[in-house]
N, C-alpha and C positions, 0 to 999 in steps of 0.2 A: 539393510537395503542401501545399494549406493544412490549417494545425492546424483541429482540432474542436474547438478550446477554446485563447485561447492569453491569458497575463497577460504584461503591460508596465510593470516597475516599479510594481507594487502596494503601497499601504503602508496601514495602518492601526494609529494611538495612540489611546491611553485617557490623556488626560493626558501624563506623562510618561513614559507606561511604552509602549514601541513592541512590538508586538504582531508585527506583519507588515511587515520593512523591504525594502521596491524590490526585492518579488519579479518573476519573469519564468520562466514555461514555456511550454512547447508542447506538445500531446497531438495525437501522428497519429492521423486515421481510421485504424479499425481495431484500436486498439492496446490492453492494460493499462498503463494508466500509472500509476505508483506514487507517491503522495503523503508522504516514509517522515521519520519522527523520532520523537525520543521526545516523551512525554506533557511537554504546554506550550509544544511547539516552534512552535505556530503552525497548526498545518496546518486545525484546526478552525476558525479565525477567517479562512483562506486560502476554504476549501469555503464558509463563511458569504458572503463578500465574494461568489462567483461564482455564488452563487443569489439575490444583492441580498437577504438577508437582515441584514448588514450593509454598511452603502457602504462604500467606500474613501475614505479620505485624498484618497489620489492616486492615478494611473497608471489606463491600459487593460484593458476586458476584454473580448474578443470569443470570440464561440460561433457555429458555421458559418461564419464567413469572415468576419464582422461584428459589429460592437458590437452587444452584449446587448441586448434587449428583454424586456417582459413574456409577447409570444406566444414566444418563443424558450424559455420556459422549461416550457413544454410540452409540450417534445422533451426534456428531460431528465429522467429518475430518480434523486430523490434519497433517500439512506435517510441519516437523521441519526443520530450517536451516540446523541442522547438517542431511546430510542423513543418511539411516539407512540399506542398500539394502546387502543381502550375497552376496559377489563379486562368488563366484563356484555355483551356483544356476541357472536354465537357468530363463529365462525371464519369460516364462508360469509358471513354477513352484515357483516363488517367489510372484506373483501374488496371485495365488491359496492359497500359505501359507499366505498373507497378507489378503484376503479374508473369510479363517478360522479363524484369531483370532478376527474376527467379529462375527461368528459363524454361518457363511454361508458355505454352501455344495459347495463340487467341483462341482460334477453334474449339480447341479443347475445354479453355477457361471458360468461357462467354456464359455456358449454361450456369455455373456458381456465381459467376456475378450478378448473374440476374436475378436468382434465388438469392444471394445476399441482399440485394438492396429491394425484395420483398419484403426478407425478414425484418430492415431498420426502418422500413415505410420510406423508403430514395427511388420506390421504381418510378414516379412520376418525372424526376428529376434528373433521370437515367443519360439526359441528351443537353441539360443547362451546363453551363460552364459553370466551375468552380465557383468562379467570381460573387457568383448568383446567388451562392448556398451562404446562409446563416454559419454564424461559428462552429457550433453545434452539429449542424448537417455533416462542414466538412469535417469533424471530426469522426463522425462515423464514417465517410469516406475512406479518412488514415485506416480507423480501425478494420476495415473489411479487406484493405492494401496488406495490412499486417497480417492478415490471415490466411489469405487465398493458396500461400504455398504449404498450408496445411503442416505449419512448425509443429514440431515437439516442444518447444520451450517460447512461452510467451514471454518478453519484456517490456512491459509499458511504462512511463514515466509520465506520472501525472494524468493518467489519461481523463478523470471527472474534469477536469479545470474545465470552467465556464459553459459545464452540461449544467441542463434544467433536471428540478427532480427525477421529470416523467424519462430521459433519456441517460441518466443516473441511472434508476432504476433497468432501466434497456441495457447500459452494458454490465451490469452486475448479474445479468441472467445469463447474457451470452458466456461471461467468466466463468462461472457455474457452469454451463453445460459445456465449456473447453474442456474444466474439471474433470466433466465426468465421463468424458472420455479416455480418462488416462494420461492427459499431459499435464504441465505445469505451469505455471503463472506466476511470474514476480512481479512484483507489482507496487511501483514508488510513490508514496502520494504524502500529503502532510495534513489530509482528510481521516482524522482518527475514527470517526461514527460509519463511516462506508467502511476504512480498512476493517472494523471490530463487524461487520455484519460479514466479508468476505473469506477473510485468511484464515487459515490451519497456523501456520505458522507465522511468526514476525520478529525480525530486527528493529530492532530499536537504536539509530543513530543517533548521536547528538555533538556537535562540536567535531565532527571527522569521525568519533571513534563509537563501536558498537556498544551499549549500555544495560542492553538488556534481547536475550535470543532464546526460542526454542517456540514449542508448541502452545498454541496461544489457551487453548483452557488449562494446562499446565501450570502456565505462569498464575494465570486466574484462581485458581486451587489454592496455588502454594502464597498469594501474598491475600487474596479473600476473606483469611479468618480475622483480618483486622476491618473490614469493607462495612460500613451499618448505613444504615435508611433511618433518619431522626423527623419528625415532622411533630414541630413545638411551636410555642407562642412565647413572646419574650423577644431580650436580645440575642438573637441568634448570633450575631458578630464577636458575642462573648468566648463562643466556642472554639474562635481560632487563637484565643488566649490560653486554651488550656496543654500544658506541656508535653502530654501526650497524645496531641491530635496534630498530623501530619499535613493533610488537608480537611476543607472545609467548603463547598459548595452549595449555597445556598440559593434557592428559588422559590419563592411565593409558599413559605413557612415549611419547605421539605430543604432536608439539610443530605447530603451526600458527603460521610464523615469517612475517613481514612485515620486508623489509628497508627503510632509508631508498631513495629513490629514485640516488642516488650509489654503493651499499654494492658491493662483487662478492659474491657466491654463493661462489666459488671459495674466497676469500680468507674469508671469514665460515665458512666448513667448516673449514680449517687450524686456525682459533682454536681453532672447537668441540674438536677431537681432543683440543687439551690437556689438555680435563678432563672430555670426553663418552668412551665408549664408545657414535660411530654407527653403528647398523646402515643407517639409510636418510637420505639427503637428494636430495631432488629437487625441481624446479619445479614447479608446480600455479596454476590460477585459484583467486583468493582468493574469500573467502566473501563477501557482504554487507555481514554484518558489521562484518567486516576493513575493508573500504572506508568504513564508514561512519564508524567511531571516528577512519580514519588523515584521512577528511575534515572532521570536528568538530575533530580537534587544531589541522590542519595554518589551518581558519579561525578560531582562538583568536586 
């Protein structure tokens, strides 16, 4: 199946300082695909590169099955971290102007915008100015801007930042049902508990460079069998002394243990006894997370 979006040793410096080194993904049709690190890791100046907002150094970049173009960028929605909304504009009419420079008709658009800003609970708001609206508000604004020309390939960066749970949860449905329509989603955040409930797939950046890629229960399978649930009484702090434990997260007597890839379970339980009181250890799919730190280390 060809990617909807795929990079080939992408690199881009500032001088000496390498920002983005011989990155390489692939985002299937149909998928969330997750752009995930923390704040500096690259991923802003990755999404820059793929909308030719910034060139690349070097390396590939193709969108539908082909090297990028200026019309190709027409089928993509991008919502940038930085937003971009005129604060003296009311809400419908920023819409509509957003709409235009897709070079879609008011006429035409008017009835989806109004249906959209049913669907984020904004039709009251339909006629205030920007100004007016909570961060949050105009953030579903951007998002409904990013939509309206009905892209094949979503790009958002960051788009949770400074949502509430309950409007969290609002665009995490809407992504889904983009989903499942058939298009795609890339989606940059440095929110591991959102990305781990939305993506098929994820990049993992760190430091400019990609650390860890592919299909996200994949990944979970293949690094899993070392993943255990510990919930003991004792010094739990004991346990990140032991050689074969990778990580150690501890919370109100329940431990979220990661072993080295080599360790036994079996044999890592014996130890514990000598100065735990376990009541539980078992196997479990690691978190996120887990995967993410034990992949940051392991690329030091």
């Amino acid at each position: 199946m060809t990617p909807i979006l795929e990079l080939r040793n992408v690199r881009k410096a500032y001088g000496d300082f390498v920002a983005v080194a011989d990155v390489s993904m692939a985002v299937p049709p149909g998928s969330i695909y997750g752009l995930l690190g923390p704040n500096g890791a690259g991923k802003t100046t990755t999404i820059r590169m793929i909308m030719n907002i910034t060139p690349q150094d070097s390396g590939e970049i193709e969108v539908f099955g082909h090297p990028r173009t200026s019309e190709d960028l027409q089928r993509i929605g991008y919502l940038p971290e930085e937003r971009g909304l005129y604060r003296r504009m009311t809400v419908i009419d920023q819409l509509v102007f957003l709409a235009e420079i897709h070079g879609l008709k008011k006429a035409k658009i008017l009835p989806d915008i109004e249906r959209w800003l049913e669907r984020v609970d904004l039709a009251p708001w339909a006629k205030k100015k920007v100004e007016e609206l909570s961060k949050g508000m105009q953030q579903k604004v951007q998002l409904i801007g990013t939509v309206l020309h009905q892209p094949e390939l979503l790009i958002l960066d960051e788009p949770f930042s400074g949502l509430d749970p309950l409007n969290q949860e609002l665009f995490r449905e809407l992504l889904q049902e983009y989903r499942a329509q058939g298009k795609s989603v890339v989606l940059s955040t440095h929110g591991m508990e959102l990305a781990e409930r939305l993506c098929d797939h994820i990049c993992l950046i760190s430091h400019g460079r990609a650390v860890l890629d592919g299909n996200l229960k994949e990944i979970k399978r293949r690094i899993g069998g070392n993943s255990y649930r510990v919930v003991a009484k004792g010094d739990l702090e004991k346990l990140k002394e032991l050689p074969e434990v990778e990580q150690a997260a501890i919370n109100d007597g329940v431990v979220k243990l990661l072993l080295r890839p080599d360790a036994s379970g079996p044999e890592t339980l014996r130890r514990m006894v000598a100065f735990l009181d376990v009541h539980e250890f078992r196997s479990e799919e690691p978190e996120l997370e887990q995967i993410f730190l034990k992949a940051v280390r392991d690329a030091a």
